[in-house]
BALUM-917333 format. One line per 5 residues: number of its first residue (from 1); their letters; for each residue x negated, z negated, y negated of C-alpha. Coordinates in Angstrom, 2 decimals, m for minus. Layout:
NUM) A) X,Z,Y | ...
END
This chain:
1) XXXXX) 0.00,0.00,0.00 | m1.31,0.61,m3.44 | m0.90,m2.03,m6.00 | m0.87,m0.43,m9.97 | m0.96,m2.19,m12.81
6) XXXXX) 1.12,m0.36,m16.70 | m0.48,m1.29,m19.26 | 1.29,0.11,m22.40 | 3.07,m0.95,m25.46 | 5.37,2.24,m25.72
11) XXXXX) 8.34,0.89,m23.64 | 9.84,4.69,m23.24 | 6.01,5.37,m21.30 | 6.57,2.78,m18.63 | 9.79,3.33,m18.01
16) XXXXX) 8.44,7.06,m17.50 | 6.09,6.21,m15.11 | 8.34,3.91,m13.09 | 11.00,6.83,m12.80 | 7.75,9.02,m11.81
21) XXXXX) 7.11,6.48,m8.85 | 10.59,6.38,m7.54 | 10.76,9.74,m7.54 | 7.75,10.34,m5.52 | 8.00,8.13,m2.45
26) XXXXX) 4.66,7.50,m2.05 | 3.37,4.12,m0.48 | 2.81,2.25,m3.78 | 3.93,m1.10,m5.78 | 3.80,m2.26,m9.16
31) XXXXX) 2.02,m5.64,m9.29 | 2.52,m5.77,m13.44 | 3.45,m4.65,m16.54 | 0.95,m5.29,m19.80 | 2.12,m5.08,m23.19
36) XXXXX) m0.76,m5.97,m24.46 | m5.16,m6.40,m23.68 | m4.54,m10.37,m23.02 | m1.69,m10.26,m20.23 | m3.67,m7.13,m19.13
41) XXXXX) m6.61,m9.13,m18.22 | m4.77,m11.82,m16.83 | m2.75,m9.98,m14.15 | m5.63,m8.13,m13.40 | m7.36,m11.38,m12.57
46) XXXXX) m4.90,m12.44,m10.13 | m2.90,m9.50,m8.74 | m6.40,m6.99,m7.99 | m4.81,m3.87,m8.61 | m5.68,m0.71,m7.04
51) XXXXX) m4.88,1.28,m9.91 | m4.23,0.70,m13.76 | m2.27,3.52,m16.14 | m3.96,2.20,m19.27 | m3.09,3.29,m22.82
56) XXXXX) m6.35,3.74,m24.88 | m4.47,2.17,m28.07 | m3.27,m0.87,m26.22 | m3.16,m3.18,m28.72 | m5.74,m6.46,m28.43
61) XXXXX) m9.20,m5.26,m27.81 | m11.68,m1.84,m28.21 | m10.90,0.09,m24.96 | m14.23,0.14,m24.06 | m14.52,m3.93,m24.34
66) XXXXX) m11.36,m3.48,m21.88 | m13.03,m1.69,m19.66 | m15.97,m3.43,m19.28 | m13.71,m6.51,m18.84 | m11.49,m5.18,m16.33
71) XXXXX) m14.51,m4.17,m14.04 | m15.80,m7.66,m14.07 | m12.67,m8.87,m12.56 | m12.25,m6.09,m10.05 | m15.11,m3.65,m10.76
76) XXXXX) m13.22,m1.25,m7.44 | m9.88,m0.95,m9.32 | m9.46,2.84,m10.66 | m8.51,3.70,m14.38 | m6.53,5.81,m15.96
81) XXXXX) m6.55,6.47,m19.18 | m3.75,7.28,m20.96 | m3.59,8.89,m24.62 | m2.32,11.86,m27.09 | m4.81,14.93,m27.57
86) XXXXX) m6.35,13.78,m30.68 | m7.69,10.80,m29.03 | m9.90,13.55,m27.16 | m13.17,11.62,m28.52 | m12.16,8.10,m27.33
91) XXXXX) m10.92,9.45,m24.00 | m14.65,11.22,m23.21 | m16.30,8.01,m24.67 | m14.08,5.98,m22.13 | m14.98,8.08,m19.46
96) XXXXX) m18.77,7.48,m19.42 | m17.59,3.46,m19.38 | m16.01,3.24,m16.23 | m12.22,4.83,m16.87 | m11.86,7.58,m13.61
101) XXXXX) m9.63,9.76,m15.31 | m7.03,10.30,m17.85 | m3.43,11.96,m19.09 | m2.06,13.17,m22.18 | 0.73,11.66,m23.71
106) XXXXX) 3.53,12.76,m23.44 | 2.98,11.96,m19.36 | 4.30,14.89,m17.65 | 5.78,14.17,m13.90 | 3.34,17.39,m12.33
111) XXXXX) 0.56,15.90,m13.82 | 1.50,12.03,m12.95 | 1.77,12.61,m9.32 | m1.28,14.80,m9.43 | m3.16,11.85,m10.60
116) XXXXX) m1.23,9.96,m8.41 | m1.91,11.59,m4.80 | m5.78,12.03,m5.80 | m6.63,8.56,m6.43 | m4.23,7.35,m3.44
121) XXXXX) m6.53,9.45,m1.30 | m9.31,8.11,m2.93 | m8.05,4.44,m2.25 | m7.80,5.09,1.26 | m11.34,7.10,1.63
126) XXXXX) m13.02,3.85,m0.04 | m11.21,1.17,2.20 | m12.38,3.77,5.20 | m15.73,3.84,4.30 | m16.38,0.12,3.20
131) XXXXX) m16.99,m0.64,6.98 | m20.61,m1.47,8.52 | m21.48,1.90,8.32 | m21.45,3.09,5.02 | m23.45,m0.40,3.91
136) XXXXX) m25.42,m0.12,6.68 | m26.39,3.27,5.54 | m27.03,2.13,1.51 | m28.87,m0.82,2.99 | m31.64,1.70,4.57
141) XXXXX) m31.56,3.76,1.27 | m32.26,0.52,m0.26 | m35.36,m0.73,1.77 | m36.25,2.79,1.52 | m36.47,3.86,5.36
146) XXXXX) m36.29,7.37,5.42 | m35.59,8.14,9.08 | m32.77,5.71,9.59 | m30.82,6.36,6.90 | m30.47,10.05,7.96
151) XXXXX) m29.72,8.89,11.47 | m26.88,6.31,10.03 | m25.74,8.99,7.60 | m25.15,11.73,10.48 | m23.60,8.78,11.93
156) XXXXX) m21.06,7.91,9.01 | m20.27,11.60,8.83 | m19.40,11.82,12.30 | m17.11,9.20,11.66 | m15.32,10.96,8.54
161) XXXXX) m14.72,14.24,10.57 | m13.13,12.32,13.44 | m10.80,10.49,11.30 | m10.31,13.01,8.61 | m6.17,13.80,8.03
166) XXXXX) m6.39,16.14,5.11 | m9.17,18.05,2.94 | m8.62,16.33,0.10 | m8.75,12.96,1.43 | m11.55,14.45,3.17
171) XXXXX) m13.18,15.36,0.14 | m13.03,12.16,m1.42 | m14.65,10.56,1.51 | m17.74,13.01,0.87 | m17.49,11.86,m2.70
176) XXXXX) m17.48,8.43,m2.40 | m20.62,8.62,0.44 | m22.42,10.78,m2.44 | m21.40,8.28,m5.51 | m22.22,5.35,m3.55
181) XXXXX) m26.27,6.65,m1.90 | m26.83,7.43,m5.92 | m25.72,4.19,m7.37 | m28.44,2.25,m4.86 | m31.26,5.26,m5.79
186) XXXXX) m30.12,4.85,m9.19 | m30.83,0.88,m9.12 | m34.81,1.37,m8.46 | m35.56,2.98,m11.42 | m38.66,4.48,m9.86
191) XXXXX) m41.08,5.93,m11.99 | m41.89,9.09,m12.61 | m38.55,10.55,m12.41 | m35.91,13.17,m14.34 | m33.03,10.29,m14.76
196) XXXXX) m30.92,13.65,m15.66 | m31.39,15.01,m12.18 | m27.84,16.18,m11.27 | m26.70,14.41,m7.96 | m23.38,15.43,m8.02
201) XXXXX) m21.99,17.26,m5.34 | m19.01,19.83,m5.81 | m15.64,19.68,m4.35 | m14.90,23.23,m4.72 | m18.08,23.70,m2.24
206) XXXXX) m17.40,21.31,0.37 | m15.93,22.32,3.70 | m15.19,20.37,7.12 | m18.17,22.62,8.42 | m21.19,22.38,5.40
211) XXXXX) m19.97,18.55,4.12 | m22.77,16.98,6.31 | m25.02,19.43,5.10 | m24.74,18.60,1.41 | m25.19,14.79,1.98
216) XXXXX) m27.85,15.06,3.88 | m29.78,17.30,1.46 | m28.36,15.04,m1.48 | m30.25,12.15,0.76 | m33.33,14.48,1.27
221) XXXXX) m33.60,14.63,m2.62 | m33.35,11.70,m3.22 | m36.10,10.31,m0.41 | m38.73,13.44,m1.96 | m38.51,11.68,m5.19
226) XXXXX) m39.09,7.95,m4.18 | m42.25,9.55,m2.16 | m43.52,11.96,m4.77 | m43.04,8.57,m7.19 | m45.91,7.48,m5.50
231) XXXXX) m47.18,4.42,m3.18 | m47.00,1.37,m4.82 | m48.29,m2.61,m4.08 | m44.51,m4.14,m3.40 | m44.03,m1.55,m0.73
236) XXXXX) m44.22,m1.66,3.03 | m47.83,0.08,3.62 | m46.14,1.21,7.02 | m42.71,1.75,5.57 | m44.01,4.14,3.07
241) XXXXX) m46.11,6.02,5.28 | m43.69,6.72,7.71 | m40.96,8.27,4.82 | m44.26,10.67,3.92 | m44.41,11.62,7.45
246) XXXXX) m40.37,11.95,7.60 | m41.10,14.25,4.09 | m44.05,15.96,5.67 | m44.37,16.51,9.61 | m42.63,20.21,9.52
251) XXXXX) m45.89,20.81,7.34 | m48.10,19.98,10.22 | m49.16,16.43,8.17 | m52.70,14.47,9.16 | m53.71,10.76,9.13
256) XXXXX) m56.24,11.31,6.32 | m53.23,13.01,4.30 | m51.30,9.89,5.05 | m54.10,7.56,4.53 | m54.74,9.28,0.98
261) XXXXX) m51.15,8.00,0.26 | m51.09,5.04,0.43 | m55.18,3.74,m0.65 | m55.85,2.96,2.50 | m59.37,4.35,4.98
266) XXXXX) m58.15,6.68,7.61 | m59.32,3.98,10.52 | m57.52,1.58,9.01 | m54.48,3.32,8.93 | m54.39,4.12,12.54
271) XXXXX) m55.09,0.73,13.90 | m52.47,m0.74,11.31 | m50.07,2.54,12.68 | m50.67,1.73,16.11 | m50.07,m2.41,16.26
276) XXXXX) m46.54,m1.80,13.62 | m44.93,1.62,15.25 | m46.17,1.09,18.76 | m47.36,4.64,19.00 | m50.28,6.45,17.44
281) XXXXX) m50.16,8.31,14.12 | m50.78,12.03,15.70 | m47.92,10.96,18.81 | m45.09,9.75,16.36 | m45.88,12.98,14.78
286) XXXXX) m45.32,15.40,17.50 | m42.36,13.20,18.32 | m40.83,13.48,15.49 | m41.56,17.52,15.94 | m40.15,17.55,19.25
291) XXXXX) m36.69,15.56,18.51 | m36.68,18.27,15.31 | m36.89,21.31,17.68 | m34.39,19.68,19.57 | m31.85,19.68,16.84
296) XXXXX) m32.55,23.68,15.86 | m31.54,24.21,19.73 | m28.81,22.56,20.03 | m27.06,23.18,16.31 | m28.50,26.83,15.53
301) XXXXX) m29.26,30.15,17.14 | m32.71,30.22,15.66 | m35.07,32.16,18.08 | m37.82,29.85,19.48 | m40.36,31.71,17.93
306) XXXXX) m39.03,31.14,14.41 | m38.25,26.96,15.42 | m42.03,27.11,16.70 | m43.08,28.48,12.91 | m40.79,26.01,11.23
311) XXXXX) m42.53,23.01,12.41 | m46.00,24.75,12.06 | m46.79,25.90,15.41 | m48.38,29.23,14.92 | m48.72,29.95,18.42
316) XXXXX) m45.38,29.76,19.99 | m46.35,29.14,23.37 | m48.67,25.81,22.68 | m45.20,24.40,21.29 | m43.36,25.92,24.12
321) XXXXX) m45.86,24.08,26.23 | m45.86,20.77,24.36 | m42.39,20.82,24.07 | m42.05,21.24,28.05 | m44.69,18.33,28.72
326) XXXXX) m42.15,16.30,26.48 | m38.51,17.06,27.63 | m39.48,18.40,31.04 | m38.40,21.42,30.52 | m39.29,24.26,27.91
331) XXXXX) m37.58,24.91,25.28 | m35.41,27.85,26.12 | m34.19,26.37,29.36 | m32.94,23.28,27.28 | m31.01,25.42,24.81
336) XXXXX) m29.17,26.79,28.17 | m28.45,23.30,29.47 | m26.93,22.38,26.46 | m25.02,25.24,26.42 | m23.58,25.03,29.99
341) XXXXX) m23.07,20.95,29.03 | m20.53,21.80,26.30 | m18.66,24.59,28.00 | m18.25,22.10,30.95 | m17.05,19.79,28.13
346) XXXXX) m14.40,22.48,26.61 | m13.43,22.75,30.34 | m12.74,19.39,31.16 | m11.01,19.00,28.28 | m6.81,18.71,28.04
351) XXXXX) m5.21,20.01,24.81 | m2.10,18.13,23.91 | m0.20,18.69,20.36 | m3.27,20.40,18.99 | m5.67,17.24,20.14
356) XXX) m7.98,17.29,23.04 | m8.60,14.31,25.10 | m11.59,14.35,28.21
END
């Protein structure tokens, strides 16, 4: 159910609104109405609306002092602004300060339940994604460890295609995953970087089949710039070497590249590698290789002379070799188990109502 807070002085507006809500039998409630910025606060305070329709005139306080205030109470609730066209200014000022959206006045019932359906969908994608996964995911972004963040965010977007009921929803989960990997990025204020980088990521270009994609070169972008920030004291010497080699092993990376990074002798490095990873530096390397090829198998139709090339093979049969000393099998023949493993799958498989179940 979501819970909306009025907040307007014009009576005639939130009547308007509360015609607009019976009229569009959506799964909603009104927890208050606010005549003014004081009994605006207050129900906010106890009644943790969802959404607020707030006019940017309300009488009591600057609308930006009201936003800032109304995020302190319940910094998740979603605001809308609402205002005439000369107010244009305000409204864009507003917008940098926390508001989500706005209308014009007069509030037209299209537009209302526009607004309306978006940020419902937008409720539900956050209270879907505020499990262990998405914070497990912004916790590895936040310790800065490269490789399991990826592996969590395939993870979380597995999740969002399994559950996804409609595009836009599904949209606004993507959105949400983006917003909330840039807020933690955004929070280091690492050095050395363009702080009007563009990390957005369009709607209009995501699709159930390219959303995973996106993130995960949104979360590629980001790790290249907390590496090519540079090694620094307060890091984890180990930590930070192994996001360089997650940056770097396609390239065909070395331990005295590695070493170089982070200040530290070559010798060093490999003892330290050894005792923290449980592998040496050159085998973690090829691993991580390996479980790439792996992926380009299974996911694409790239030849295995072009995957060999990609991760810096340049003879195609030395990786067809180390690849089959690996796996146990080379890497054609795994391509063609995988392949007869998920037609067995589609086999196996009984459609009902559209749905398949093993």
């Amino acid at each position: 159910m979501l819970k909306i807070l009025l907040a307007d002085d014009e009576y005639l507006e939130i009547e308007a609104i509360k015609y607009f809500l019976n009229q569009a039998y959506e799964e909603v409630t009104i927890v208050g109405e606010a005549n003014n910025t004081k009994n605006l606060l207050r129900i906010c305070q106890y009644q943790q609306p969802d959404l607020i329709f707030l006019d940017i005139n309300l009488a009591g306080m600057d609308v930006i002092e009201v936003l800032q205030s109304l995020k302190r109470y319940n910094r998740d609730c979603m605001i809308i602004l609402l205002g005439f066209y000369d107010d244009e200014l305000m409204i864009e000022k507003a917008l940098k300060y926390g508001a989500e959206d706005y209308l014009n006045k007069p509030i037209q019932q299209n537009d209302f339940l526009a607004k309306l359906k978006r940020y419902k969908n937008l409720t539900h994608s956050k209270q879907f994604l505020e499990g262990e996964q998405l914070e497990e995911l912004l916790y590895f972004i936040q310790v800065e460890n490269y490789r399991q963040a990826k592996e969590q965010l395939t993870k979380l977007t597995n999740e969002v295609i399994k559950n996804w009921r409609n595009i836009e929803q599904f949209k606004e989960n993507s959105q949400v995953i983006a917003k909330s990997m840039f807020k933690i990025y955004e929070s280091k204020k690492l050095k050395n970087i363009d702080s009007n980088q563009n990390w957005s990521i369009s709607s209009n270009e995501l699709t159930i089949y390219n959303f995973k994609e996106k993130l995960i070169e949104l979360l590629d972008g980001m790790f290249e710039k907390i590496v090519l920030s540079g090694y620094s004291h307060d890091q984890n010497e180990i930590q930070a070497v192994l996001n360089y080699i997650e940056l770097n092993y396609k390239q065909g990376i070395t331990l005295v590249q590695a070493a170089n990074y982070v200040h530290l002798s070559p010798h060093y490095l490999s003892k330290l590698f050894k005792k923290e990873v449980g592998m040496n530096f050159v085998g973690y390397v090829m691993e991580r290789k390996i479980e790439k090829a792996k992926e380009l198998l299974e996911y694409t139709d790239m030849h295995v002379i072009h995957i060999a090339l990609e991760l810096s093979y340049q003879e195609p049969n030395y990786f067809s070799k180390v690849f089959k000393r690996i796996v146990g099998v080379t890497p054609s023949n795994y391509r063609k188990e995988v392949e007869q493993s998920k037609r067995s799958l589609v086999k196996n498989n009984y459609v009902f109502n559209g749905k398949s179940y093993l």
